[in-house]
N, C-alpha and C positions, 0 to 999 in steps of 0.2 A: 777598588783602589784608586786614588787621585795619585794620579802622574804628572800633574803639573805643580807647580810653585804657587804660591797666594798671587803674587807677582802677576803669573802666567793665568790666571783664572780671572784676575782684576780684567787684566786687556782682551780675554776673551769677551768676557759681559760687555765690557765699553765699545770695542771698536767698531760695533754694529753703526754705531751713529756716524762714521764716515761712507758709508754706501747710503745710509738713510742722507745725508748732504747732499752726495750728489744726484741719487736718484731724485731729491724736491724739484731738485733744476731741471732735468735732463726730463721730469713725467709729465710736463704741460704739455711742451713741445711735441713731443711723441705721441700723447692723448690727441693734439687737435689736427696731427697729420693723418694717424691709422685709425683715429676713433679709439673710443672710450673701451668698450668692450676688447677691442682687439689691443688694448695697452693693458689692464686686468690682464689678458691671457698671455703678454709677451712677458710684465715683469713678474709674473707665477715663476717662470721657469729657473729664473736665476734665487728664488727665493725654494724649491725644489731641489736646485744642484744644493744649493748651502746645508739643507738639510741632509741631503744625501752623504756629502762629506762631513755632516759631523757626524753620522754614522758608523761612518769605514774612516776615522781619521787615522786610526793605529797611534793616538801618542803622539803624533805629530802636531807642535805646536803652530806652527805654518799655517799648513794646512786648514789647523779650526779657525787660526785669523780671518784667512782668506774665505772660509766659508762664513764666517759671524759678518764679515763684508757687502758677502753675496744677499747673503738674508735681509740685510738691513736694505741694500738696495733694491730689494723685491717688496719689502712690507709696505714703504710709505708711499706708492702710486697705489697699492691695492688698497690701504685703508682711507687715501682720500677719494677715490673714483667708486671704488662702494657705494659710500656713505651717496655722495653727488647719483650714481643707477638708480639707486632704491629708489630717493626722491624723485629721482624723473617719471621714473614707473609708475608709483602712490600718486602723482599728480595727473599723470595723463589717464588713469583709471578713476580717479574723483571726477574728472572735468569730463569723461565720455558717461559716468552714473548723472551727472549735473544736467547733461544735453538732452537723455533720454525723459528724465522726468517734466 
């Protein structure tokens, strides 16, 4: 059964893009103080709580706000510092197979 409004379901989908705002700002800063690795594992966590509260929201339209918030502010440092690992990995693994031969 949906217990929300069209209304109330709109602003759920959408408001993830203001924790994705401020986490763009707030994930350089963070990545180049604690490193990269350990900015992946900080903003998991608030992107973790989000899930967890849409969970157990009970119908609480608050609630799912504040966790579509959380989420959005945990995805956009994850999917840019990924994307940036991988590539450090794949390169420093070509350039020590490059050395050997």
């Amino acid at each position: 059964t949906n217990t929300f409004s069209l209304a109330e379901r709109s602003w759920i989908a959408s408001v993830s893009v203001l924790g994705q705002l401020v986490s763009a700002l707030v994930s350089g800063f963070v990545s180049n103080s604690i490193g990269r690795k350990n900015c992946l594992l900080l903003f998991n966590i608030p992107l973790l709580v989000g899930w967890l509260m849409l969970i157990f929201h009970q119908g609480n339209f608050f609630v799912c706000l504040f966790a579509r918030i959380l989420q959005g502010f945990g995805v956009i440092p994850s999917i840019g510092k990924i994307h940036l690992h991988i590539h450090m990995l794949f390169n420093s693994n070509i350039s020590v197979l490059r050395k050997d031969s």
